[in-house]
C-alpha positions in Angstrom: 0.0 0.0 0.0 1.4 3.7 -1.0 2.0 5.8 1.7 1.3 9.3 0.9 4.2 11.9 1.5 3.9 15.2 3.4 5.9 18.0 1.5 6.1 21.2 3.3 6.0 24.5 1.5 7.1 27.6 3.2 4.2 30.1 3.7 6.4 32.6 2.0 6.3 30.3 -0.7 2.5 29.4 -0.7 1.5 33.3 -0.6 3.4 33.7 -4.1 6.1 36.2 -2.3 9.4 34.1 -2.2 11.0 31.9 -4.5 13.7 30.2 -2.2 16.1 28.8 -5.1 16.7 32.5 -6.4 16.7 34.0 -2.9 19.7 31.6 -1.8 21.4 32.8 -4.7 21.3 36.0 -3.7 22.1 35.3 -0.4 25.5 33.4 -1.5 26.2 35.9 -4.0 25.9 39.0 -1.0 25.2 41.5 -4.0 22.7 43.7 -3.4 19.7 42.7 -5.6 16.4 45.4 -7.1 13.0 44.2 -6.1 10.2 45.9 -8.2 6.7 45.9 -7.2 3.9 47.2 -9.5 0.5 47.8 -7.5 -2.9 48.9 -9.4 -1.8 52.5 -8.3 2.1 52.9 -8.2 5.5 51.3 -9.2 7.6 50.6 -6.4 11.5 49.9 -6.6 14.4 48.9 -3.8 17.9 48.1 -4.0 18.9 45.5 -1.0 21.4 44.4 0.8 20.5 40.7 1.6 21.7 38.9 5.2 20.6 35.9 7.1 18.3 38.0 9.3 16.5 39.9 6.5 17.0 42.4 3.7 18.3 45.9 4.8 17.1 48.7 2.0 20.1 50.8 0.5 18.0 52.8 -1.2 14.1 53.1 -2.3 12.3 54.8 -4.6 8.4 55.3 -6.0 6.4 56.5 -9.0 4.8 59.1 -6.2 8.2 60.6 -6.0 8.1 61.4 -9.3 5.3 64.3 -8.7 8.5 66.8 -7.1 9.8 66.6 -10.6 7.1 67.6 -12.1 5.7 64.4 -13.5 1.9 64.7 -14.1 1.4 61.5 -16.6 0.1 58.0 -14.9 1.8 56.9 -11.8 1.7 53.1 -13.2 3.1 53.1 -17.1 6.2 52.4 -19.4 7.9 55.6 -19.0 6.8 56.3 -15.1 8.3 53.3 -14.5 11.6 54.2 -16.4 11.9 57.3 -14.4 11.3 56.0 -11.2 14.3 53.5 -12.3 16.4 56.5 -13.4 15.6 57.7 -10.2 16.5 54.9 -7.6 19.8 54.9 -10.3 20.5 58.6 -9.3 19.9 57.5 -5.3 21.8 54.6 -5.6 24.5 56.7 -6.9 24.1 58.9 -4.0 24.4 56.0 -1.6 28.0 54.5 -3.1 25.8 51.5 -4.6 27.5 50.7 -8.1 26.4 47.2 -8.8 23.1 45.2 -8.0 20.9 41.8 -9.8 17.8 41.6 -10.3 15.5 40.2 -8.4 11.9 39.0 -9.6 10.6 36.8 -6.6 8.0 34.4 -7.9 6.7 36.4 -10.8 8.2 36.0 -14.3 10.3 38.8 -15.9 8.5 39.7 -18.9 10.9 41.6 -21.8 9.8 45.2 -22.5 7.3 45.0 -19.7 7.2 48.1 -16.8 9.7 46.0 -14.8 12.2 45.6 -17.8 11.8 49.5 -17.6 12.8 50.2 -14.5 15.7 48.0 -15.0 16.6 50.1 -18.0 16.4 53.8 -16.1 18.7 52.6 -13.2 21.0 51.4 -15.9 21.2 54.8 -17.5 21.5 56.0 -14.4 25.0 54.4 -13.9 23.8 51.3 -12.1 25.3 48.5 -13.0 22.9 45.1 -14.1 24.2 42.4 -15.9 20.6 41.8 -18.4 20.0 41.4 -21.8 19.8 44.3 -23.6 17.5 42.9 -25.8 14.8 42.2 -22.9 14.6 45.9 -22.5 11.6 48.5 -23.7 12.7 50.0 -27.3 13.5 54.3 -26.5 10.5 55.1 -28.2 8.0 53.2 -25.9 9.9 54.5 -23.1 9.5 58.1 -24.1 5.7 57.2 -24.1 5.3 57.2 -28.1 3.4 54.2 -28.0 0.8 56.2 -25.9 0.8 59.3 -27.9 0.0 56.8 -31.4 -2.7 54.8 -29.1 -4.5 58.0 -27.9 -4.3 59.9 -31.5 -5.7 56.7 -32.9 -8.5 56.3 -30.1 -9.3 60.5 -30.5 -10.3 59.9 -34.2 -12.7 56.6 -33.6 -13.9 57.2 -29.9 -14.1 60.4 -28.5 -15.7 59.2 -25.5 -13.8 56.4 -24.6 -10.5 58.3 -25.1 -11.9 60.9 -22.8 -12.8 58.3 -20.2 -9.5 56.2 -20.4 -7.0 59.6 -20.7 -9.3 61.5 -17.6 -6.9 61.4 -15.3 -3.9 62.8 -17.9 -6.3 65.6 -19.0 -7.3 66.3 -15.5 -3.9 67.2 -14.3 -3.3 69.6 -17.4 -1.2 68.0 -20.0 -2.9 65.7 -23.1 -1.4 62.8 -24.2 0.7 64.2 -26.5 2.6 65.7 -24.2 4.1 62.7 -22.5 7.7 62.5 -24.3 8.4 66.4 -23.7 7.2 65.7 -20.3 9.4 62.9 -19.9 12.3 64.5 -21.0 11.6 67.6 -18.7 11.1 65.0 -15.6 14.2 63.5 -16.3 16.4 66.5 -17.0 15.0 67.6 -13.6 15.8 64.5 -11.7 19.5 64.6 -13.3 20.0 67.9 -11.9 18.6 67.0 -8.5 16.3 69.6 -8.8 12.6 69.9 -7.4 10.2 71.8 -9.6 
């Protein structure tokens, strides 16, 4: 008769949050490692130090921080999450960190997706990530061209809909349009350091 065999998961591991074979890589390696997290509202990023009582945060950085540049496009996109990248890249600068892996827990890392592009702003920013280049969002889509074509196109066919989907751009001034002068404003101003 087959007994049946208990295998035990760590909770960590049940919830989705850790994948153990990567994390003991890290640990071993003792590089500091960037975590990004992309919630419904914001795009968070973290460069870590990792030790065998827990992760201590070199540096940390959000798509809210972005507002103090002047950014007034989503908090959630392509090119918010670039400069929230180049931004924990300037801050990691700051803080003597040259060199970090990424780290993508559980979830898979997708090329061109919004954590690709975070990856890609804290390179430019001087931080080094060994990556494939190729895995990384194209300059145009990180400029927000690819948003500019999508809400032309949706202007001319729907005029409601692109008012509904774009209410939140138009709200806060700027049309879509506007999103790679804006992005070259917001990251001009977080090169210099300087708060708008």
């Amino acid at each position: 008769m087959a007994t049946n065999h208990y295998v035990h998961i760590f909770r960590r591991r049940r919830e989705g949050k850790t994948d153990y074979r990567k994390r003991r890589g890290i640990i071993v390696g003792k590089t500091p490692f960037l975590s990004v997290r992309v919630s419904g509202r914001y795009i968070y990023a973290q460069i870590l130090r990792p030790t065998a009582t827990g992760d201590i945060t070199l540096c940390a950085a959000s798509s809210r921080d972005l507002s103090k540049f002047g950014w007034k496009g989503s908090s959630k996109n392509i090119p918010t999450a670039y400069l929230t990248g180049f931004y924990l890249g300037q801050l990691a600068s700051g803080s003597n960190v040259k060199n970090a892996i990424m780290y993508s827990g559980v979830g898979r890392f997708i090329h061109g997706s919004r954590i690709a592009s975070v990856v890609s702003g804290a390179k430019e920013a001087g931080l080094k990530i060994a990556i494939d280049e190729d895995s990384l969002p194209e300059d145009s889509r990180v400029k927000g061209s690819h948003i500019v074509q999508y809400a032309k196109k949706l202007e001319a066919e729907d005029k409601e809909k692109f008012n509904h989907q774009f209410s939140k751009t138009l709200s806060s001034g700027i049309k879509p349009s506007d999103y790679p002068a804006l992005f070259e404003q917001v990251k001009g101003a977080i090169q210099k350091g300087a708060v708008s």
